[in-house]
C-alpha positions in Angstrom: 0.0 0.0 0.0 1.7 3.8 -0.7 0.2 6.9 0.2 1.4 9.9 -2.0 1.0 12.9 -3.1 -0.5 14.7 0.0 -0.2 18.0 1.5 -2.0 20.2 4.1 -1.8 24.0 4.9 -2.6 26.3 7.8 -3.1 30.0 8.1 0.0 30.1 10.0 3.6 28.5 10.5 2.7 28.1 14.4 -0.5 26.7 13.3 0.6 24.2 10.0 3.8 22.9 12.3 1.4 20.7 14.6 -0.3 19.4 12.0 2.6 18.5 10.0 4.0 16.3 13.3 0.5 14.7 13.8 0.4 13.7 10.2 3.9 12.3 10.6 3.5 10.6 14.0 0.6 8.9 12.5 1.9 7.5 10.1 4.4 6.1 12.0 2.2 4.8 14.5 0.2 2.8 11.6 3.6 1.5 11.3 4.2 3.1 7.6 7.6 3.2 6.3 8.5 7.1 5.5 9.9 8.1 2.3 12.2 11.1 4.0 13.8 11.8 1.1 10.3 13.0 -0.9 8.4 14.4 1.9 8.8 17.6 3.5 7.5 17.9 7.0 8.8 21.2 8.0 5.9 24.2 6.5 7.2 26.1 3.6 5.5 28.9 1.2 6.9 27.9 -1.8 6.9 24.1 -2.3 7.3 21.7 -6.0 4.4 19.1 -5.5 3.8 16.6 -8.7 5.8 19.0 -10.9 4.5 22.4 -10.3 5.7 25.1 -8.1 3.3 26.0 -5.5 3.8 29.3 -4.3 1.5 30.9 -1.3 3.1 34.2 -0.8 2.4 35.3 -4.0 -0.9 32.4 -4.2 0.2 31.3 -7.3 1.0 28.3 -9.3 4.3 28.2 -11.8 6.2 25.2 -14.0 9.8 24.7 -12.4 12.2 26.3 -15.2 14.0 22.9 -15.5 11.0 21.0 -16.7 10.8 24.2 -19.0 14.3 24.3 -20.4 13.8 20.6 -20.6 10.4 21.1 -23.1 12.4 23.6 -25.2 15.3 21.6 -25.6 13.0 18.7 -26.6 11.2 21.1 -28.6 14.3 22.3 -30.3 15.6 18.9 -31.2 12.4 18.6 -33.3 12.4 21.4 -35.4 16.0 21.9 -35.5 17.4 18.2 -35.3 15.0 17.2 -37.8 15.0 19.6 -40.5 12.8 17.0 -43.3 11.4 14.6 -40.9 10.6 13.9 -37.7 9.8 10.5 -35.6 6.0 9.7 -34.4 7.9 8.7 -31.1 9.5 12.5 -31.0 6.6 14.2 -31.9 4.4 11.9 -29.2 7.3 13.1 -26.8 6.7 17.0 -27.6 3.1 17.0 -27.3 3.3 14.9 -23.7 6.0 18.0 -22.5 3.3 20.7 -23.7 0.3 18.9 -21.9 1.9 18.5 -18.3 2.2 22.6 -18.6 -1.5 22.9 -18.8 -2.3 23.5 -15.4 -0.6 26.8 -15.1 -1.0 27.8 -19.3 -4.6 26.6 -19.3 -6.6 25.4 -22.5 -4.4 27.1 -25.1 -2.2 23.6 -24.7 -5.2 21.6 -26.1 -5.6 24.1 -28.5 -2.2 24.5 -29.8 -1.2 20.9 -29.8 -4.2 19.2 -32.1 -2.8 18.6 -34.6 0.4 17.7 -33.4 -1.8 14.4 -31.8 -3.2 14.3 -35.4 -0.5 13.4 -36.9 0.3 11.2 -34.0 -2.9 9.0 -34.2 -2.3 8.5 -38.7 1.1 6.4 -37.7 1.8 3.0 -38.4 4.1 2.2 -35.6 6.3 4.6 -33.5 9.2 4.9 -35.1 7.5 5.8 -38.3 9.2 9.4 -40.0 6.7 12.0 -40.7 7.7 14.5 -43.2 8.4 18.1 -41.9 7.8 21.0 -44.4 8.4 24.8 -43.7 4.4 25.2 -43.6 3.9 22.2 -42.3 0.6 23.7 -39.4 2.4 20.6 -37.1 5.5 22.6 -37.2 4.1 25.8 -36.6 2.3 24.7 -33.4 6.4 23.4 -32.5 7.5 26.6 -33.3 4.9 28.2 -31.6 6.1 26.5 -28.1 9.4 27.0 -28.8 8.5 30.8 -28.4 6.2 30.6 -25.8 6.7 28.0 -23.6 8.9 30.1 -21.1 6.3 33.1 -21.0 3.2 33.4 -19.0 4.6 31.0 -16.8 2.5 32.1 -14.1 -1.4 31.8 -12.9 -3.0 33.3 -9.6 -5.2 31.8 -7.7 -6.8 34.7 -6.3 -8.6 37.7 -7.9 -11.0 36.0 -10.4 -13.5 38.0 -11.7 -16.6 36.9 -12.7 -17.9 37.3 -15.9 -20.2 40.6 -16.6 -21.0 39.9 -20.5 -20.9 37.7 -23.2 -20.4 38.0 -27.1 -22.2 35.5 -28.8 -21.6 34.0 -32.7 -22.5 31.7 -35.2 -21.8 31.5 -38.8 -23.0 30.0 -42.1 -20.8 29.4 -45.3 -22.6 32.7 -46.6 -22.1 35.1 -43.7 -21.9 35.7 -39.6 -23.4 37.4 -36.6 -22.7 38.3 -33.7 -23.9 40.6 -30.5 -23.0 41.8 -27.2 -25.0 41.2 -24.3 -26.1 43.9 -22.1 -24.7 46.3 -25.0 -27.5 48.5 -26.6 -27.4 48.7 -30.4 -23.9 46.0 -30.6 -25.4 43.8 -33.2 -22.9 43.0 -35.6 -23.4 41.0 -39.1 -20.9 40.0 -41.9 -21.5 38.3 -45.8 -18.0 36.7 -46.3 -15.3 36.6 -48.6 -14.7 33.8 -51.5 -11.6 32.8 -49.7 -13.9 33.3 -45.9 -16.7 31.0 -47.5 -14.8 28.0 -48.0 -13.3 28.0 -44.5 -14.7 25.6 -41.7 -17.4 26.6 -39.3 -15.4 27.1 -36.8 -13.2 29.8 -38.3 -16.7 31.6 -39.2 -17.6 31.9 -35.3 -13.7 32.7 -34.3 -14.0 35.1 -37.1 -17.6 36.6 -36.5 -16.5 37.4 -32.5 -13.4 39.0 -33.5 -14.6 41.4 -35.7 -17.1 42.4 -33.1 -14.8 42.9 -30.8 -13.2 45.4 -33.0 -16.8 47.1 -34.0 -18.0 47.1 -30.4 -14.6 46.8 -28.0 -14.8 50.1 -26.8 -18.1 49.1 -25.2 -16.4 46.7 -23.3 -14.0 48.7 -21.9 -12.9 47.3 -18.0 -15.0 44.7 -18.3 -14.4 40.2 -18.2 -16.2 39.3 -21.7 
């Protein structure tokens, strides 16, 4: 039987200390075998706990640089080591580095790594060689982590605001709409292009928000949309 990956906190140092020797003489008293080396029994503010740095001064969570340098040094061995082609074992190891950062960078890792796992899921074994070109969208998403993976490395727990309007979409092949809520007058509406109308459905909503952000933005001024 293990027990892992626990932790407790306290308001205070005085107060979090006796609870840090009641969990430990506990444990020993159940006749548990301690793994010293892993656990940290005297209160701390800033602590690394299953890879993210835990920070309660500032209340904030952040990625350890070395597992950062260590996901752009992957990332750089894949778009530098590997000019024309690059392993489904590689790429499988690049996308796993991005997705442990997700719980500091949020849902811009699912975002910006599908279709690094679609070209994952079309191989034939692991070692097969996909074939990198300069617009290759894989290899943009790469070289999109490569410039971003050491920024924003940083999210607060504290301070959330709620929400106080909403934009809503929706698109057709033809054209788009869109409107602000709680925003008099901030309907907004959109025939496309030739090149807009052949793109996907979700490029017309994406589209259709962001060009009503740009019509009605200054309505939104200080506001969470």
């Amino acid at each position: 039987m293990f027990l892992d990956n626990g932790w407790g906190t306290n308001k205070t140092f005085e107060n979090a200390t006796p609870d840090s020797h009641f969990v430990h003489d506990s444990l020993l008293k159940a006749d548990f075998v301690i793994n010293q080396e892993k656990s940290q029994w005297l209160p701390v503010q800033l602590i690394e706990w299953i890879g993210i740095l835990w920070d309660s001064i500032y209340f904030c969570i952040r990625i350890p640089s070395r597992r950062i340098n260590d996901c752009i040094s992957l990332l750089i061995e894949s778009v530098l080591g590997n000019t024309v082609k690059v392993s489904a074992r590689l790429l499988a190891r690049c996308a796993g580095k991005i997705v442990s950062i997700k719980p500091v960078l949020g849902n811009v890792v699912r975002l910006m790594t599908r279709l690094m796992y679609i070209f994952i899921e079309t191989r034939t074994s692991w070692e097969r060689f996909f074939m990198v070109e300069p617009d290759n969208p894989c290899l943009q998403e790469i070289k999109f982590w490569l410039n971003q993976s050491g920024k924003y490395n940083v999210r607060y727990m504290s301070g959330y605001t709620p929400t106080e309007t909403l934009i809503y979409s929706d698109a057709s092949n033809i054209a788009a709409g869109a409107y602000v809520v709680n925003c008099k007058d901030s309907v907004f509406r959109s025939a496309w292009s030739t090149d807009e109308k052949v793109k996907c459905s979700t490029f017309g909503e994406l589209r259709a928000t962001n060009l009503a952000l740009h019509c009605y933005g200054y309505l939104l001024k200080g506001k969470t949309v």
